[in-house]
N, CA, C and O of each residue as an XYZ file, in Angstrom:
428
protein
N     101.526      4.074      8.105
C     101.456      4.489      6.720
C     101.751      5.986      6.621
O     101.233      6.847      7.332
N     102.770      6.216      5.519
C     102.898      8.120      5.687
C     101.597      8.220      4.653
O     101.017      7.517      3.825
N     101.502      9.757      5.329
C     100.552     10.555      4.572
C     101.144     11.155      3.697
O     102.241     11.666      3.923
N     100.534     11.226      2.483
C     100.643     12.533      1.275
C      99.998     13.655      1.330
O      98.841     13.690      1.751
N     100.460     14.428      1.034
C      99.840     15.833      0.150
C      98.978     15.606     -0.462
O      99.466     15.602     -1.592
N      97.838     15.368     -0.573
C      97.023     15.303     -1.937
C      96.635     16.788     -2.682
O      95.905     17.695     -2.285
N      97.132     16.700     -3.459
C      96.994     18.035     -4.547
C      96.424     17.996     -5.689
O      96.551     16.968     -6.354
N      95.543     19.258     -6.278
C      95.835     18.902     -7.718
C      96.708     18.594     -8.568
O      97.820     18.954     -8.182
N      96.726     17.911     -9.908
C      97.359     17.664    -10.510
C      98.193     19.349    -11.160
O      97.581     20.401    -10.977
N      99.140     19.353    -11.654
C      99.591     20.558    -11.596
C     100.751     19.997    -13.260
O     101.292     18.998    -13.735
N     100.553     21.463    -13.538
C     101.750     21.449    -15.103
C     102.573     23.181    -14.546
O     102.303     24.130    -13.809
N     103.745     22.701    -15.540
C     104.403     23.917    -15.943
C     104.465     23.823    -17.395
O     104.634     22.960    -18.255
N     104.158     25.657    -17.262
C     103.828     25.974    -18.288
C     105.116     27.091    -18.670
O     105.148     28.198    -18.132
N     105.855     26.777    -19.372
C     107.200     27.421    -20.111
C     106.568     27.938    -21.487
O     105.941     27.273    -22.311
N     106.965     29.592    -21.527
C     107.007     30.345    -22.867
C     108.244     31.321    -23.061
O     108.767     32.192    -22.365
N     108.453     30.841    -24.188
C     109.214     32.137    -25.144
C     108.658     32.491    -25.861
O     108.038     31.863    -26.719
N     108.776     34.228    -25.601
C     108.132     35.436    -26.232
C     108.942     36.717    -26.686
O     109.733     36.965    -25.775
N     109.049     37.441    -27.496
C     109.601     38.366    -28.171
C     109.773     39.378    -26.443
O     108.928     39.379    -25.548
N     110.953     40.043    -26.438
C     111.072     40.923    -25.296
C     110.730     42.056    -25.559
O     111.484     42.861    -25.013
N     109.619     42.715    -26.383
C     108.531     43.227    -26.731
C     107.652     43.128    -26.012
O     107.244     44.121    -25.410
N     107.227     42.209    -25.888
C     106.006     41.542    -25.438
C     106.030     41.324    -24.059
O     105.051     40.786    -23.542
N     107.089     41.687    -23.309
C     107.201     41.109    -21.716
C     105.920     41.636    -20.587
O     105.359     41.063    -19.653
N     105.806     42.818    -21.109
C     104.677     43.665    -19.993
C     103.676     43.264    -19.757
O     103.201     43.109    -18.632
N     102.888     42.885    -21.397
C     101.561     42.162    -21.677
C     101.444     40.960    -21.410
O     100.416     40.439    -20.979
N     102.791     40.240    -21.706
C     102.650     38.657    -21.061
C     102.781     38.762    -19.374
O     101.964     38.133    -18.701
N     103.567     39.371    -18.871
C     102.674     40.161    -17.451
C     102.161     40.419    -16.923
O     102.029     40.307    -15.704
N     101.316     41.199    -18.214
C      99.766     41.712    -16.994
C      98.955     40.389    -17.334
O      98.203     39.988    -16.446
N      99.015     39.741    -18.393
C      98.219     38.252    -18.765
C      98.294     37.610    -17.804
O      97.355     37.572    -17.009
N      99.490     36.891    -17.603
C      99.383     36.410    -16.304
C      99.161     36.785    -14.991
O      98.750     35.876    -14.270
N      99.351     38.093    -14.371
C      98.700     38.282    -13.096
C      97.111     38.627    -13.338
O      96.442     38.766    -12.314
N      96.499     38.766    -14.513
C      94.964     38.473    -14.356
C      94.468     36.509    -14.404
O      93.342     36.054    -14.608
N      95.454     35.918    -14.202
C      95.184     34.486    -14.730
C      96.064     33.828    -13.258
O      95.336     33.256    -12.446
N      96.608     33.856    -13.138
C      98.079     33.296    -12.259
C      97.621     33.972    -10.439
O      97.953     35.136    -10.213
N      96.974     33.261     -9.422
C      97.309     33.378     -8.306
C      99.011     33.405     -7.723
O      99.256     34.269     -6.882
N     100.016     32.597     -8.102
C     100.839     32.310     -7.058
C     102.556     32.820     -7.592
O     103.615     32.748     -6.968
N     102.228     33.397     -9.155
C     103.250     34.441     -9.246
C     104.161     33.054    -10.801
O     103.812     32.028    -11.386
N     104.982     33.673    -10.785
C     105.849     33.318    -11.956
C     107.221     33.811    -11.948
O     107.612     34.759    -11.266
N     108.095     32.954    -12.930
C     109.894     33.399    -13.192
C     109.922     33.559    -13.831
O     109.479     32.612    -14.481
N     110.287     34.531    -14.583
C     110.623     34.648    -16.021
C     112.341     35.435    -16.168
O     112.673     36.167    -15.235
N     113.262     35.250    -17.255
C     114.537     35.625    -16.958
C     114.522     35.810    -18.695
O     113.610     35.386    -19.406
N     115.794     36.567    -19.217
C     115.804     37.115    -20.145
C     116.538     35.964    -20.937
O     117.501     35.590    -20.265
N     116.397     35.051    -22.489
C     117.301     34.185    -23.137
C     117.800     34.356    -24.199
O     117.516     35.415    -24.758
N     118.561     33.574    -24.769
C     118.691     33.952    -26.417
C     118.101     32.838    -27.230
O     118.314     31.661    -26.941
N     117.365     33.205    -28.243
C     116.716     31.549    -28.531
C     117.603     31.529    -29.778
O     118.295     32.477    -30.149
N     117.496     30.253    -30.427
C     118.079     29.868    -31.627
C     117.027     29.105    -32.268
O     117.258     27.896    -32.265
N     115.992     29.436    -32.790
C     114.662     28.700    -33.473
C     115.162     29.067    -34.855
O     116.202     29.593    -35.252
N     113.937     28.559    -35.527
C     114.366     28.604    -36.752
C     113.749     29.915    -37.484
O     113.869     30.382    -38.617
N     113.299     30.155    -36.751
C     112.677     31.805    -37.283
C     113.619     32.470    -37.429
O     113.722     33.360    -38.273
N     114.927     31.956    -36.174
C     115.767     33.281    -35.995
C     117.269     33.076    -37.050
O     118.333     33.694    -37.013
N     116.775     31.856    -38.025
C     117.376     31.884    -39.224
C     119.007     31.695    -38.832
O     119.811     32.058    -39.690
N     119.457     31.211    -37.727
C     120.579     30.336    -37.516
C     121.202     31.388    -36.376
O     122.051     30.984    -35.582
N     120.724     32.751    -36.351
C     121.196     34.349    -35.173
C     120.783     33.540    -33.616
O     120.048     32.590    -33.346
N     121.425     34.207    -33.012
C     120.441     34.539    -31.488
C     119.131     35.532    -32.017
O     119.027     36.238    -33.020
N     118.445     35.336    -31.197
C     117.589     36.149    -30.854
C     117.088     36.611    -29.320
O     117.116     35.746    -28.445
N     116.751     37.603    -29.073
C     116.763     37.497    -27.134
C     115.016     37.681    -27.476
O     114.372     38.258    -28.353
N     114.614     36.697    -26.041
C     113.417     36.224    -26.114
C     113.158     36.272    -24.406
O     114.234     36.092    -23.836
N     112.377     36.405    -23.748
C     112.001     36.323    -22.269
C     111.424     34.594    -22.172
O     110.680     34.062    -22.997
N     111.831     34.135    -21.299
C     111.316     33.103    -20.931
C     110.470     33.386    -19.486
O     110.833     34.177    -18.615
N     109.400     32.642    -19.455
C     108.415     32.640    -18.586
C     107.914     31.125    -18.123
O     107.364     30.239    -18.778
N     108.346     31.185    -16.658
C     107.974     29.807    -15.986
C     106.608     29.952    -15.189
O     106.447     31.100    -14.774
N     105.682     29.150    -14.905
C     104.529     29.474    -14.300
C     103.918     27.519    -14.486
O     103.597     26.703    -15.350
N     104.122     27.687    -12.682
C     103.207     26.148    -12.213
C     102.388     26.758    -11.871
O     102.482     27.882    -11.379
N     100.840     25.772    -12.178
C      99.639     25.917    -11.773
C      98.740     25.004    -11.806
O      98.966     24.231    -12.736
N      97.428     24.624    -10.964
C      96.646     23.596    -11.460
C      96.583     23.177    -12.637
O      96.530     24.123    -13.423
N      96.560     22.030    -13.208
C      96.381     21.553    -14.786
C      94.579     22.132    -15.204
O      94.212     22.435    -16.339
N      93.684     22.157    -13.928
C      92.725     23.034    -14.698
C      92.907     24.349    -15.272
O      91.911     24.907    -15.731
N      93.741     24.779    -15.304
C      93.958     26.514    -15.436
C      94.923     26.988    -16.739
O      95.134     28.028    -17.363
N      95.481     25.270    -16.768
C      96.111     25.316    -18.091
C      95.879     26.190    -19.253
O      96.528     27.191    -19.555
N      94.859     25.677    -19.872
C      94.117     26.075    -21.156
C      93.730     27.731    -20.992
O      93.506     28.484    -21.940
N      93.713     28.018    -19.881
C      93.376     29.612    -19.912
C      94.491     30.031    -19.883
O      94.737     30.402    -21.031
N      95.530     30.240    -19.108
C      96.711     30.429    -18.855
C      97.670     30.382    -20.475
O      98.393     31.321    -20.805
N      97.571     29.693    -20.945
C      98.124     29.736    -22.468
C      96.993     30.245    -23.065
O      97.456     31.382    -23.152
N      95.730     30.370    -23.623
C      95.513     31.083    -24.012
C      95.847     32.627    -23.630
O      96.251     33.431    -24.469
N      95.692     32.854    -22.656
C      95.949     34.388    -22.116
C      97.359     34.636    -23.032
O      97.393     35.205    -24.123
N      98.615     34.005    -22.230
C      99.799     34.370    -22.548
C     100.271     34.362    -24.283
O     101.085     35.194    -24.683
N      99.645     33.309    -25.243
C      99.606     33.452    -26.295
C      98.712     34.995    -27.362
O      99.131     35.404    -28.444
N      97.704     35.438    -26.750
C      97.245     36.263    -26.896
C      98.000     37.624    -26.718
O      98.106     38.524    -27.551
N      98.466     37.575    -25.529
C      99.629     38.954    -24.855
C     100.599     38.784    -25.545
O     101.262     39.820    -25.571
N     101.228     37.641    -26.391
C     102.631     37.414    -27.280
C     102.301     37.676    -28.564
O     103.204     38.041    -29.317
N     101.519     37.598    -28.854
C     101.347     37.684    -30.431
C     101.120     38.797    -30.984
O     100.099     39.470    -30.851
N     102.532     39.171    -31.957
C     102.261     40.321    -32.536
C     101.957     39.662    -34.155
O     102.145     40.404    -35.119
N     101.626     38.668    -34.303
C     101.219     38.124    -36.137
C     102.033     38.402    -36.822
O     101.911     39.262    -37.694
N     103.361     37.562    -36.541
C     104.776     37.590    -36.908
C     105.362     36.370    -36.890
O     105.808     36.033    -35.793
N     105.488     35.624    -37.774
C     107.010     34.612    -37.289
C     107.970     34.621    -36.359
O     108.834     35.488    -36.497
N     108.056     33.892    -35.450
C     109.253     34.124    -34.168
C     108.428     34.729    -33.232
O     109.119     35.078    -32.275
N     107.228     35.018    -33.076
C     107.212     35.393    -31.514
C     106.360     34.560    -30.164
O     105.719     34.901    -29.170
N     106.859     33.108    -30.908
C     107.409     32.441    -29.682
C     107.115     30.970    -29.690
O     106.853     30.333    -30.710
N     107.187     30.418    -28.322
C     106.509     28.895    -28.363
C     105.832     28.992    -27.055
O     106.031     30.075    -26.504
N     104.924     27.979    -26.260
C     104.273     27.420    -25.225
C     104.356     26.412    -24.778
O     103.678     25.678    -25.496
N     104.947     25.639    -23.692
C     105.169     24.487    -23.950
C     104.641     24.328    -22.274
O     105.070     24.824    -21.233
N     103.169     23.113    -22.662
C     102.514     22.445    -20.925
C     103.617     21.611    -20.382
O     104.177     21.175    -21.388
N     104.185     21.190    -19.413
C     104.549     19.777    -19.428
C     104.219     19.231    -18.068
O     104.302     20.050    -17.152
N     103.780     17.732    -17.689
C     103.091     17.879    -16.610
C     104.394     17.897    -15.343
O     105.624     17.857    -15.363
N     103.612     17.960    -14.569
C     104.470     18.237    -13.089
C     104.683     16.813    -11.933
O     103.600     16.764    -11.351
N     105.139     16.240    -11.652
C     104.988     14.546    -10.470
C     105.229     14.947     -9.291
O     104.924     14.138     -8.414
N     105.812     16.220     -8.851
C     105.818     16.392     -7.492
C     105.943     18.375     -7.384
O     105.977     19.081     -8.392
N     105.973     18.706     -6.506
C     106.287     19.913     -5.653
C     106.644     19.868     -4.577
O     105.866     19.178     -3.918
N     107.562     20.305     -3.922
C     108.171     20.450     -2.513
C     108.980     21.356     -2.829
O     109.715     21.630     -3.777
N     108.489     22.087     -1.095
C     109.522     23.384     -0.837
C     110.782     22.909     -0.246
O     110.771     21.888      0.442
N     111.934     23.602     -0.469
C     113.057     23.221     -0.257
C     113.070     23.726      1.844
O     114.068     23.507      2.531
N     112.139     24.187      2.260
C     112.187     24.048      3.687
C     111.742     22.496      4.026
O     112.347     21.637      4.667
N     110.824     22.465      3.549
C     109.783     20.588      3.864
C     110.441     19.760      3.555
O     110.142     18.693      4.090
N     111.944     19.701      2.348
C     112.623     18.792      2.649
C     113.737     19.214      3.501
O     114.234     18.428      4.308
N     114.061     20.152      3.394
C     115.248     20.061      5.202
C     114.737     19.798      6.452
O     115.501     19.385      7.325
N     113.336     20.003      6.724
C     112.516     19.826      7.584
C     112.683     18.156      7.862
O     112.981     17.733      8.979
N     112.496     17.434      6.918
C     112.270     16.107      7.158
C     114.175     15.483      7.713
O     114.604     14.716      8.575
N     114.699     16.216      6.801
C     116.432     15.945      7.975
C     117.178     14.970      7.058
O     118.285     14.541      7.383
C-alpha cells in the first residue's frame, strides 16, 4: 500500500489590492503567513474600474485552512482604504501540494 502525506487541509488565498496598498498587505501577511507568498503586479478590469484597466497587485498565499479567516481578515484590513475598487479576496480550497523536486524524484 503507498503511503500519503497526511496534511492539513490547506486553501489558497488570492487578493487584488490597490498598488497603494502593497507594503501593508505585506507587512499583514508576514505577521500572519509562516511560509512566504507571490504576489506580481496586474491590470484588473472590475467594474469599479468602469470598463479602464486598473493596475492592482495580486497576492498568492497557501496556508492551513485553519489560518484562513485570519489571514483575510489581516489582508482585507491592510487593503482597505474605504473606497470602491480596492479589491477582492478570494479562499479556494487546495486537493494537493507537491514540490516539483518530489515529483522528479519519483521518475
Amino acid at each position: 500500500m503507498n503511503e500519503e502525506k497526511v496534511m492539513d487541509q490547506m486553501v489558497m488565498i488570492v487578493a487584488y489590492v490597490r498598488r497603494a496598498r502593497r507594503a501593508p498587505v505585506g507587512q499583514a501577511l508576514r505577521e500572519v503567513v509562516q511560509s512566504g507568498w507571490s504576489e506580481s503586479e496586474v491590470i484588473g478590469h472590475g467594474h469599479a474600474a468602469g470598463g479602464h484597466g486598473v493596475e492592482h497587485v495580486r497576492f498568492e498565499v497557501l496556508l492551513p485552512a485553519r489560518l484562513a479567516k485570519t489571514c483575510v481578515d489581516a489582508v482585507g484590513r491592510a487593503a482597505s482604504t474605504g473606497t470602491e475598487g480596492d479589491g477582492i479576496i478570494v479562499t479556494l480550497p487546495v486537493s494537493s501540494v507537491e514540490s516539483v523536486g518530489e515529483i522528479a524524484a519519483r521518475g
